[in-house]
N, C-alpha and C positions, 0 to 999 in steps of 0.2 A: 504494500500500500504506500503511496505517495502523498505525503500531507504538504499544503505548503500556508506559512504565516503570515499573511501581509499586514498591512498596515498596524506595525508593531512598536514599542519600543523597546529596543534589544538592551538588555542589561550582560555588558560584558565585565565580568571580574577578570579576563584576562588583560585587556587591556584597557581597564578602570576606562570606560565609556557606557555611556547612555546617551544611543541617539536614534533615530527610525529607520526601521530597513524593514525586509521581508529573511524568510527562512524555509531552506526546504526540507523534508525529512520524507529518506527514503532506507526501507529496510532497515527502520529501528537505531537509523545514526543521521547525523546531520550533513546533508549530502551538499548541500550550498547557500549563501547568504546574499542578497541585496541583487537575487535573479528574477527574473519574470515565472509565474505559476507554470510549472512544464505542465503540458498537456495531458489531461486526465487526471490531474492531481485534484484531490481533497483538498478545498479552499479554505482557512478560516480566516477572517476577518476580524484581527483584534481591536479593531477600534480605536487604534492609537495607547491602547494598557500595556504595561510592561510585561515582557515576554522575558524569564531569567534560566540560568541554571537549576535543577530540581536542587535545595537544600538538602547538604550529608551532615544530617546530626548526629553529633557524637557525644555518645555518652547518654542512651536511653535506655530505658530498664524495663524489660518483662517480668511479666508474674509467673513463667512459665522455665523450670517444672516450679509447683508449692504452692504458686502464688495466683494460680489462675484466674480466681474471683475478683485481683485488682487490676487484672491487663493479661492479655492475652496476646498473640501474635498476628492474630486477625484483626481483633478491634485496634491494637496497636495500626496496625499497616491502616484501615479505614481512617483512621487519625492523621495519620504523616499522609495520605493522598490527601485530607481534606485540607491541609495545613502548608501543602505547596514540600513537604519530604518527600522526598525519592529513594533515600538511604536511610538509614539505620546503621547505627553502628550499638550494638546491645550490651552492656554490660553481663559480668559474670556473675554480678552478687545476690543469685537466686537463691531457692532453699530447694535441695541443697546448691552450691556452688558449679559454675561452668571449669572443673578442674581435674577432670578429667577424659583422656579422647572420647568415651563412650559418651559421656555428658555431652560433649560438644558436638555429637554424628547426634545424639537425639533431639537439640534446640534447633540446630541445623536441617532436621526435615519438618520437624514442628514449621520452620517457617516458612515451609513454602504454602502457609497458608495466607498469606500477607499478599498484598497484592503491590507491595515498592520493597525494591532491593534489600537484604537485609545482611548485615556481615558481623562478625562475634568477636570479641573478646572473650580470652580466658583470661582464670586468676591467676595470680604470681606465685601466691603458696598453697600448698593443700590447706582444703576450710577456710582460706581467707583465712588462716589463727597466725602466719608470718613466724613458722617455725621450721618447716620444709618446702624448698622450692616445687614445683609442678612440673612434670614430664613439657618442658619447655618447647623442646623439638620435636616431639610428636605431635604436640596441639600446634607448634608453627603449620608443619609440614598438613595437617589434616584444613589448616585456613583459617586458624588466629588471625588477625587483625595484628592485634596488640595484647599485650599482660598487664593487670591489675587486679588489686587488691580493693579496688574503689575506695570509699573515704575510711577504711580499718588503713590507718599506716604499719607499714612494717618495721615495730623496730629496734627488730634485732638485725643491729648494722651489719654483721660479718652474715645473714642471709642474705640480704639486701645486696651486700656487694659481692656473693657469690652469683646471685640470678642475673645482675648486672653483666659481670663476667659471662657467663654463659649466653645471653643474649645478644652480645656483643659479635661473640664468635658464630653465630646465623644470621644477624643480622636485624633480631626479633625488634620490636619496637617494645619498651617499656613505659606505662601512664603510672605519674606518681599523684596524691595528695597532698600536696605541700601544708602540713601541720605539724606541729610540735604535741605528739598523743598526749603527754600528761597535762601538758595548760587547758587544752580543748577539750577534756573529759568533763563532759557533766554540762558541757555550755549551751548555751540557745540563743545568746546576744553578745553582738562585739560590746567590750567593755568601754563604758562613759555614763555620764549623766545618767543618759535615757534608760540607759538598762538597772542602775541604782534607783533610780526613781522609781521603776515599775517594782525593781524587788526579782527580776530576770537573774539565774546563775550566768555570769556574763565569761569571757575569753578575751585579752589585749590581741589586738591585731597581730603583735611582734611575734604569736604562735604559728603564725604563717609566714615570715620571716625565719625565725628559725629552722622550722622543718623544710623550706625550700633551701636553706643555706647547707642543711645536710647531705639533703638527696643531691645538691650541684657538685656535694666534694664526691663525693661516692661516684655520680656520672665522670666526673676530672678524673679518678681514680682506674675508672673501668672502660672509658670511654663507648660505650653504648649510648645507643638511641633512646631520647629522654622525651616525655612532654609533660606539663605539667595541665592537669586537669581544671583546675580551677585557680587565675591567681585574681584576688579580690581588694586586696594594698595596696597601696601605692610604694609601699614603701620595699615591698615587695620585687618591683619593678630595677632598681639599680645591679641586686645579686643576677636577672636575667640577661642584664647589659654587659654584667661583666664576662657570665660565661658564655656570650655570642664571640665577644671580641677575644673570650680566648681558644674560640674555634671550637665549641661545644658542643654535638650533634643534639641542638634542644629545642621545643618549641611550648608553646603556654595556652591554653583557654581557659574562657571564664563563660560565666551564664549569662544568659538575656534579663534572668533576673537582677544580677546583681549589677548591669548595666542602666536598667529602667527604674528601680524601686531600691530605697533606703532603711534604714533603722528606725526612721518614724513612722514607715508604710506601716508596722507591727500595730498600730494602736490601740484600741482595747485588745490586747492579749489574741488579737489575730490570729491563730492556726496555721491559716491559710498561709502567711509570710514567714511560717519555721522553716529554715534550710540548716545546710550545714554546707559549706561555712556560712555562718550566717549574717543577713545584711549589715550591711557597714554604712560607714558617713557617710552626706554628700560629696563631701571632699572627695571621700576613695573611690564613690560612684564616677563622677567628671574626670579622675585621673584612668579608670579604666577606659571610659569612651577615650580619652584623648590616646591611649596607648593601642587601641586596636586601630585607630584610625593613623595613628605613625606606626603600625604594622610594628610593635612590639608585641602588643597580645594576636597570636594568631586565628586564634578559634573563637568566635559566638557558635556554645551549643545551649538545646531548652533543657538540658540533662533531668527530659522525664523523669517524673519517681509519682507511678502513683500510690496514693494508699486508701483505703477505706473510711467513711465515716468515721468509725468505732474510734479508728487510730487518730485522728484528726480531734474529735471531741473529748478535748483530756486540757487540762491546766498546762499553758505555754511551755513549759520546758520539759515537760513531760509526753505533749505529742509527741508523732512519728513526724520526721521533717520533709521536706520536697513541696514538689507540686508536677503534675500535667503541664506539658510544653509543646508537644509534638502541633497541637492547632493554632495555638498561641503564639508561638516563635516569630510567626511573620506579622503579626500585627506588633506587637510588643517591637521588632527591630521599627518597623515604620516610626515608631515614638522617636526614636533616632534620629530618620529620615526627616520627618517634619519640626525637630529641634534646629534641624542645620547643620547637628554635631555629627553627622553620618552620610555619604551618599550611598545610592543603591550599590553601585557597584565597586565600593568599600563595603559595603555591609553583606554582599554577596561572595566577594573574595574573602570572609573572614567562615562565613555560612555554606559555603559551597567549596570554593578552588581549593584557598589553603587545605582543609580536614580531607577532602579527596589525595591533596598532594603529595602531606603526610603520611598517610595511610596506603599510599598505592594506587590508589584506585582510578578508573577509568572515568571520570564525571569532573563536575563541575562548572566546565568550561561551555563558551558556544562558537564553537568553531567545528570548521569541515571537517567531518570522520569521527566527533564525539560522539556518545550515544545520546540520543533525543532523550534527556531525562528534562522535561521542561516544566515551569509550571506558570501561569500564563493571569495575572494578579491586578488587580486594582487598588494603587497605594493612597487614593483619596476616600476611597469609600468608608461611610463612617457607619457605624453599628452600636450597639450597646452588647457585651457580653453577658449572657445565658448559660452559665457552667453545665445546665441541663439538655444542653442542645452541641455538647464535647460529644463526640464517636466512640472515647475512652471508657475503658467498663469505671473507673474511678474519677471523680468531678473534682478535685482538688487543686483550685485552682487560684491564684492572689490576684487574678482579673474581673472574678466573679461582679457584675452591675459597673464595669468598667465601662466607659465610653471611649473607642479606638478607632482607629481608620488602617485600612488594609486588609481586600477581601482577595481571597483565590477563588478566579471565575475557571481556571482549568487545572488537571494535573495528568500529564503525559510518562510513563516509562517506556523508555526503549519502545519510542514512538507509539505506547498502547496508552488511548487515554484510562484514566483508571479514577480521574474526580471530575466532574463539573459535566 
């Protein structure tokens, strides 16, 4: 089948453009740009709305095995098509854990229930308990993605820098959490005013300074492939300057959340706004937007985490923390876009290119011979958010009666539409 796009606006993260063209897409890749409809093609007519690369979020979480009742890998994939995702990059830290090969062949067929790409991570250690490394090269070899441990740190150093070691010599990618486990235990607020006021078990920012200052000597030490999963500091930001400039094979992401929403969003004891790490200042909000947009932070992901009512209706620091992102991501980066502090294809190099780059992967881009992973958006349209009308089997969301702008009118994989 031959589809072709006209009257579009092409969001290029490759070459940081946003400007009108047309698009052809023939045999599930993108066969040419700014040509006339070849004959017998499928016309659409975008109307002049932005036409991007499909979003590879990274760092989204199934409920599957254990956890079924909070996300599945179907309503999951019906999520990320509605949400303008094409990819999935799925964390390991199910019940039990993705850490071993058999684990990993059975999430692996689970997902072909999904209807957008979906690729795995395993953990680092067995159980996620960060006391024995994981058959490393077999779960490479079977189609890791990456290894983590997700937000459990590892730390017993001499594991840590034996899995380093060992990764190093395949080639494996390793995601760390940049925290320091003992300050971070027990917390649910960066420590300040607000969170003494409320009476919050709080954590000083400098616990995520610290534990990125460890994981960078241990990278220096091993020289393996490094990214840091979430960095939410500012101050955080100098230790990744220094180990770029001393040639450190590293890269860094942070949440949409903690890009859009602060330590006051929390207000009355919020639920909704528990994360881990948990929101920070304005300050350290403005110093993240300005570091992804000087392409220090490389990754915006919604790092899905659903959870259930139950978990949710409990005294603030006692919930389960997260939120639903996979539908949310693209309106929530729009806040960006219409701050000024973002353009699309800055925000779509952070959301699409880089985490495909990273990762291997064949996407992102919109150029000749890519796969059509498209998703075809209107960044003005304005809405009010409905968490009862998310695709996700869990509604847990810090947008809920939110007014936002940015709708997905289509979603395309490998030229198959699959939303709108």
């Amino acid at each position: 089948m031959i589809m072709h796009f006209q009257n579009a606006r092409l969001i290029d993260p490759e070459g940081l453009s946003d400007e009108p063209g047309s698009l052809t897409v023939e045999n599930g890749r993108i066969a040419a740009l700014g040509t006339d409809a070849p004959e017998g093609a499928t016309v659409i007519d975008c109307n002049g709305r932005a036409l991007a690369p499909g979003i590879v979020d990274w760092g989204v979480k199934i409920g599957e095995p254990g956890e079924r009742h909070k996300e599945s890998f179907r309503s999951a994939g019906l999520a990320a098509a509605a949400g303008g995702v094409t990819t999935m990059i799925v964390r390991p830290d199910t019940v039990p854990p993705i850490d071993t090969p058999e684990a990993l062949e059975f999430v692996a067929r689970r997902a072909a229930d999904a209807p957008v790409h979906i690729r795995h991570m395993a953990a680092l250690t067995k159980a996620r308990e960060g006391r024995e490394m994981v058959e490393i090269g077999f779960l490479y070899d079977l189609g890791a993605v990456a290894f983590t441990d997700g937000v459990r740190v590892v730390t017993d150093t001499k594991v840590l820098s034996r899995a380093m070691a060992y990764a190093k010599g395949i080639g494996a990618l390793i995601v760390g959490h940049p925290q320091d486990a003992g300050l971070s235990k027990g917390a649910a607020a960066t420590s300040g005013k607000f969170a003494s006021l409320y009476g919050i078990p709080a954590v000083s920012p400098m616990a995520e300074v610290i534990g990125l200052d460890r994981d960078l000597s241990l990278v220096a030490m091993s020289g393996c492939r490094w990214h840091a999963d979430q960095i939410t500091v500012a101050d955080a930001l100098p230790a990744l300057r220094r180990a770029r400039k001393a040639g450190l094979d590293v890269s860094a992401g942070t949440s949409i959340h903690h890009l859009t929403l602060n330590e006051f969003d929390v207000g009355d004891y919020r639920t909704f706004f528990r994360f881990t790490p948990p929101l920070r200042s304005e300050d350290d909000r403005l110093a993240m937007v300005q570091a992804v947009a000087d392409g220090e932070i490389d990754v915006i992901a919604s790092f899905h985490t659903p959870q259930d009512e139950e978990s949710k209706r409990l005294p603030f620091e006692a919930a389960a923390p997260g939120a639903v992102g996979l539908q949310t991501l693209l309106p929530a980066a729009m806040r960006l876009y219409h701050s000024g502090a973002l353009s699309l294809p800055q925000l779509w190099r952070a959301m699409a290119l880089n985490p495909a780059k990273r990762l291997g992967l064949d996407a992102g881009r919109l150029s000749k011979g890519a796969p059509a992973d498209l998703v075809l958006f209107d960044p003005d349209a304005p809405f009010v958010l409905d968490r009862f009308t998310l695709k996700s089997k869990s509604k847990n969301t810090p947008f809920d009666g939110a007014r936002m702008q940015g709708k997905v009118l289509g979603t395309w994989v490998a030229g198959e539409r699959v939303f709108g």
